[in-house]
C-alpha positions as CSV (number, residue, x, y, z in Angstrom):
1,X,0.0,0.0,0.0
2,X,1.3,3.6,-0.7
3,X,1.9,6.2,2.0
4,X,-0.3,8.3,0.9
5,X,-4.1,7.5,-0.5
6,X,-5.9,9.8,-2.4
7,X,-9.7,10.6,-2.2
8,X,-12.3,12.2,-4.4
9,X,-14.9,13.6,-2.1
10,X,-18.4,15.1,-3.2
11,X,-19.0,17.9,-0.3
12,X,-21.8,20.1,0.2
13,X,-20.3,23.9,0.6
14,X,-23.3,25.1,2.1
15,X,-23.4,22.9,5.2
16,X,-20.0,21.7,5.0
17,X,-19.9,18.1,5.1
18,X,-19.1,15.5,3.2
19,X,-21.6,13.5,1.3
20,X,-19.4,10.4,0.3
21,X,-16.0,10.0,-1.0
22,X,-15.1,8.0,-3.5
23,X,-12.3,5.4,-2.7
24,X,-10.3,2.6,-3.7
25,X,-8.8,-0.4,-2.6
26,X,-5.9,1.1,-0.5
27,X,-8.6,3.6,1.2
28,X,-10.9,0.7,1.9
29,X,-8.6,-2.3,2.9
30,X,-7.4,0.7,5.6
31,X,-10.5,1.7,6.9
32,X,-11.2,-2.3,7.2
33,X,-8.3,-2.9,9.0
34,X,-9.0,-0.4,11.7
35,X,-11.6,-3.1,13.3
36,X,-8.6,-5.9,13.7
37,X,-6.6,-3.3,16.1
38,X,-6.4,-4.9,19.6
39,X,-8.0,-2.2,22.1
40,X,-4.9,-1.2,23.6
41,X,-3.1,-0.8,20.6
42,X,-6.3,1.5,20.1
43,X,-5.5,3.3,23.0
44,X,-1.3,3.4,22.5
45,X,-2.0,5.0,18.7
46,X,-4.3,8.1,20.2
47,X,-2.8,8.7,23.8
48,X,-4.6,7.4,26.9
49,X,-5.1,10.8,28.0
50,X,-7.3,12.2,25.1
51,X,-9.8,9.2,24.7
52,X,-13.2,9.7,26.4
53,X,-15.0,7.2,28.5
54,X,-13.2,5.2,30.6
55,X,-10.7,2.9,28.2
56,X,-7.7,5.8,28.5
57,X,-7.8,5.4,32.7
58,X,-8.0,1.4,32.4
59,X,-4.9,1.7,30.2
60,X,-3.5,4.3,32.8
61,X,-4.1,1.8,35.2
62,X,-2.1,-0.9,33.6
63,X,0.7,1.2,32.9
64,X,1.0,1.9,36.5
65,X,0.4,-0.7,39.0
66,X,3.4,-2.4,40.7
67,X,5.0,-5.4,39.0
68,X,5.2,-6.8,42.2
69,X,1.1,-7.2,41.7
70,X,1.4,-8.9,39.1
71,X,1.8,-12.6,39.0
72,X,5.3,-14.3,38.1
73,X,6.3,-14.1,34.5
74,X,3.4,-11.6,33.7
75,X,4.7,-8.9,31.2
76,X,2.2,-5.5,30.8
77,X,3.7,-5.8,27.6
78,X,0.9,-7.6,26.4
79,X,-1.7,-5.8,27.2
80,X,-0.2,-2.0,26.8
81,X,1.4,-3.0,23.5
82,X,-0.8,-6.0,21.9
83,X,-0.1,-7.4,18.9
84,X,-1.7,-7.2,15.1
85,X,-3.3,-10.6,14.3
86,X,-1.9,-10.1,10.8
87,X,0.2,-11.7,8.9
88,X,2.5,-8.2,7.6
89,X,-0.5,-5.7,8.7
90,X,-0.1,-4.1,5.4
91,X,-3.3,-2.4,5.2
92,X,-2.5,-0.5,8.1
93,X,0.7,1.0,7.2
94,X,-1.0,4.4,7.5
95,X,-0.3,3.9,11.3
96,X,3.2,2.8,11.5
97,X,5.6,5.1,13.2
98,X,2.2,6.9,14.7
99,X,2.4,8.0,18.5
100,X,6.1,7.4,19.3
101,X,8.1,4.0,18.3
102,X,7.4,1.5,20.4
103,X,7.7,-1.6,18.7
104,X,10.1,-3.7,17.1
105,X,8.9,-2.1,13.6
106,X,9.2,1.5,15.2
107,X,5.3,1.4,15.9
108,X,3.0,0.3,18.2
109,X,1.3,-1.7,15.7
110,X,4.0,-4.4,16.0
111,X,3.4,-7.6,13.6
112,X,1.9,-10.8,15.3
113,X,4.8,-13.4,15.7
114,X,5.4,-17.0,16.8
115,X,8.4,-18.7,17.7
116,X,9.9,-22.2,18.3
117,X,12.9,-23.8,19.5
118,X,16.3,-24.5,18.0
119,X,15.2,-28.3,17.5
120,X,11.8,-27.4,16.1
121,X,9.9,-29.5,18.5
122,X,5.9,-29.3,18.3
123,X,5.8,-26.1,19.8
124,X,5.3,-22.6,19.2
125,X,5.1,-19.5,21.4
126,X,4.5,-15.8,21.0
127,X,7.2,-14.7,23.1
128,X,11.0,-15.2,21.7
129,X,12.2,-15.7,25.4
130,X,9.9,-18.5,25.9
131,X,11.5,-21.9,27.1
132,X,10.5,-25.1,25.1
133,X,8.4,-27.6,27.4
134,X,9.9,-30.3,25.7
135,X,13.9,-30.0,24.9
136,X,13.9,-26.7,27.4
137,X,15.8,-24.8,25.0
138,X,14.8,-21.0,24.2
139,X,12.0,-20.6,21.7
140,X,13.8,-17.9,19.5
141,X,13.3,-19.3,15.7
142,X,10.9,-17.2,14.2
143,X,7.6,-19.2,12.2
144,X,5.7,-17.9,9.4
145,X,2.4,-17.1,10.6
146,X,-0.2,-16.6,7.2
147,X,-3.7,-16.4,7.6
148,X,-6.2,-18.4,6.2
149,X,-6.8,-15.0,3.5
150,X,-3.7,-14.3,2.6
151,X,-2.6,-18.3,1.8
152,X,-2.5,-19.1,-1.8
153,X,-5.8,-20.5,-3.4
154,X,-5.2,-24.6,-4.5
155,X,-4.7,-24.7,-8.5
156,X,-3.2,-20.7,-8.3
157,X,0.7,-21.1,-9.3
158,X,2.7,-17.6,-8.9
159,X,1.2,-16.4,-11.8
160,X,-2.3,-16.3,-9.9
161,X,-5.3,-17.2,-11.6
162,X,-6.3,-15.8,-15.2
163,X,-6.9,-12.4,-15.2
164,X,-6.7,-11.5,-11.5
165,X,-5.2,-8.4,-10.4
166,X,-2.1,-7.0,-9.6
167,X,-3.8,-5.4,-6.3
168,X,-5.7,-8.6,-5.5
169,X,-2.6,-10.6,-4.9
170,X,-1.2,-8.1,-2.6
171,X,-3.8,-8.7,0.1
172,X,-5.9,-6.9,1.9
173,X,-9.9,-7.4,2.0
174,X,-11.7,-6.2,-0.8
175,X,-10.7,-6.3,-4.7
176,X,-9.0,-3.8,-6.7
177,X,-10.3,-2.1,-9.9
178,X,-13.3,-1.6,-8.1
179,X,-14.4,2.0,-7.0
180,X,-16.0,2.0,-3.7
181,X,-18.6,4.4,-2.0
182,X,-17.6,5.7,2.1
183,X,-20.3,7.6,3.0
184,X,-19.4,10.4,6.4
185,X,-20.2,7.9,8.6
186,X,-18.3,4.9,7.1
187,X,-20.4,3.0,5.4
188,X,-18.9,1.4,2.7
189,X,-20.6,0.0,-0.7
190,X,-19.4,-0.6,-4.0
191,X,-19.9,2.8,-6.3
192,X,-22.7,3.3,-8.7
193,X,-24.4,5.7,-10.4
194,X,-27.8,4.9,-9.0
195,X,-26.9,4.2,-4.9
196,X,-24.8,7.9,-5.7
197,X,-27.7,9.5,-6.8
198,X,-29.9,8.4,-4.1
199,X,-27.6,9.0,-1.6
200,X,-27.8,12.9,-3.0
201,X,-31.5,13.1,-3.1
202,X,-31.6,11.7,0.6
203,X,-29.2,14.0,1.5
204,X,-30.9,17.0,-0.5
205,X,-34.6,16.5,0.7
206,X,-36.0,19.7,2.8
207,X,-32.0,21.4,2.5
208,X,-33.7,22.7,-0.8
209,X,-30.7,23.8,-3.2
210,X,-27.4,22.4,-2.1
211,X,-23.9,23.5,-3.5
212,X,-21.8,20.5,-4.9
213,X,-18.2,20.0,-5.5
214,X,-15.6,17.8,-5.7
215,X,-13.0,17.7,-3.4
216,X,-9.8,15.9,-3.5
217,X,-7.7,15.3,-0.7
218,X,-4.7,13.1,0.4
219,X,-4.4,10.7,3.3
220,X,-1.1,10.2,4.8
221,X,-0.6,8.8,8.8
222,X,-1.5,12.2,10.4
223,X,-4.7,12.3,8.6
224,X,-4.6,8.1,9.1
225,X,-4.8,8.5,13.2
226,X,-7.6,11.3,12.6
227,X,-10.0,8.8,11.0
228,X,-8.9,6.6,13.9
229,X,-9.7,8.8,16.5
230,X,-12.9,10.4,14.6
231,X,-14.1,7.0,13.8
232,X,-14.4,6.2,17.7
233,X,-16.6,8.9,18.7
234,X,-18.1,10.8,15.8
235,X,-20.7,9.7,13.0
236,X,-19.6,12.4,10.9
237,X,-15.8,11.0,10.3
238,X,-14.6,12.5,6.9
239,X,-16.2,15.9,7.6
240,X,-14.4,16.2,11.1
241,X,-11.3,14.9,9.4
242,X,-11.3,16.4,6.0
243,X,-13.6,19.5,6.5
244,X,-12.6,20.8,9.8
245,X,-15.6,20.5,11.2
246,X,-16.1,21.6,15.0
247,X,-18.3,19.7,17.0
């Protein structure tokens, strides 16, 4: 995925939101992605101080309680600084290096990882300093861990099938050369003429006139942890993020 996405939105000037933007793969398989982020990694990306409700203290909490309350071999690691259950976490690349580096990767989305011994005995482990129940040796090989979406369909050589895309082999959810419809609040359909127009009519009924244009704007990390954060709390995401809009 590139480091920066771009967007075509359709916004109403007069009341300054965003009706929908029109989006691709990369915008999409991002947006997606968001719902696979552990809570705390949720909470690490916008700052435990800043969230609302009562997530940000819980994480406070964790952060700082006593070791010596916690039981032997416990690491807060885990819960301050969970792991991506993805194989590369690709689609969320708009989020590396976001609130500080933290992880191996420079990020706090660090990438899921198992590991086994020396002797590869029938064990695995998601912590490198792990001892092996069975030879007792430290579990520090690293395994290939691949989802059951990202493994390659039987019958598909490295060619891939006939006529499938470049941007479908490289992961992700949804397919590319396909232009998809993200309405304000998220929703996401695939784009046609006819659910655009109704969308405008729904939008336009008792407003009277309304003043449409086309906006095009780029989404990097910055604007990345802004659809985050907006996304939690906010039905009205790509006005607040891309609009300015004041709540």
């Amino acid at each position: 995925m590139a480091s920066k996405i771009s967007l075509k939105l359709l916004v109403d000037n007069k009341t300054k939101k965003v009706l929908f933007a029109e989006a691709g793969k990369e915008f999409v398989d991002f947006v997606f992605g968001l719902l696979t982020l552990p809570i705390g990694a949720v909470v690490k990306l916008i700052s435990a101080g800043t969230m609302h409700g009562s997530i940000g203290r819980l994480y406070q909490s964790v952060d700082n309680i006593s070791a010596s309350y916690l039981l032997p071999n416990t690491d807060k690691k885990g819960l301050l600084q969970p792991k991506v259950l993805q194989p590369d976490g690709g689609e969320l690349l708009l989020l590396q290096g976001a609130a500080g580096s933290d992880g191996a990767d420079g990020s706090p989305l660090g990438r899921f990882r198992m590991y086994t011994c020396p002797g590869q005995c029938v064990t695995v482990a998601m912590e490198a300093r792990a001892v092996c129940p069975q030879c007792r040796q430290a579990m520090t090989t690293e395994m290939a861990f691949v989802l059951p979406s990202a493994a390659p369909k039987a019958g598909v050589g490295k060619g891939g099938a006939a006529g499938a895309s470049d941007a479908e082999e490289r992961g992700g959810y949804v397919k590319g050369l396909v232009t998809y419809m993200v309405t304000d609040g998220l929703e996401v359909t695939p784009m046609s003429a006819i659910s655009s127009i109704t969308l405008i009519n729904r939008f336009s009924i008792g407003k009277g006139d309304v003043d449409l244009a086309e906006k095009f704007v780029t989404v990097g990390m910055d604007e990345g942890l802004s659809l985050l954060k907006s996304a939690l709390r906010s039905d009205t995401v790509l006005s607040d993020v891309f609009l300015a809009r004041k709540k």
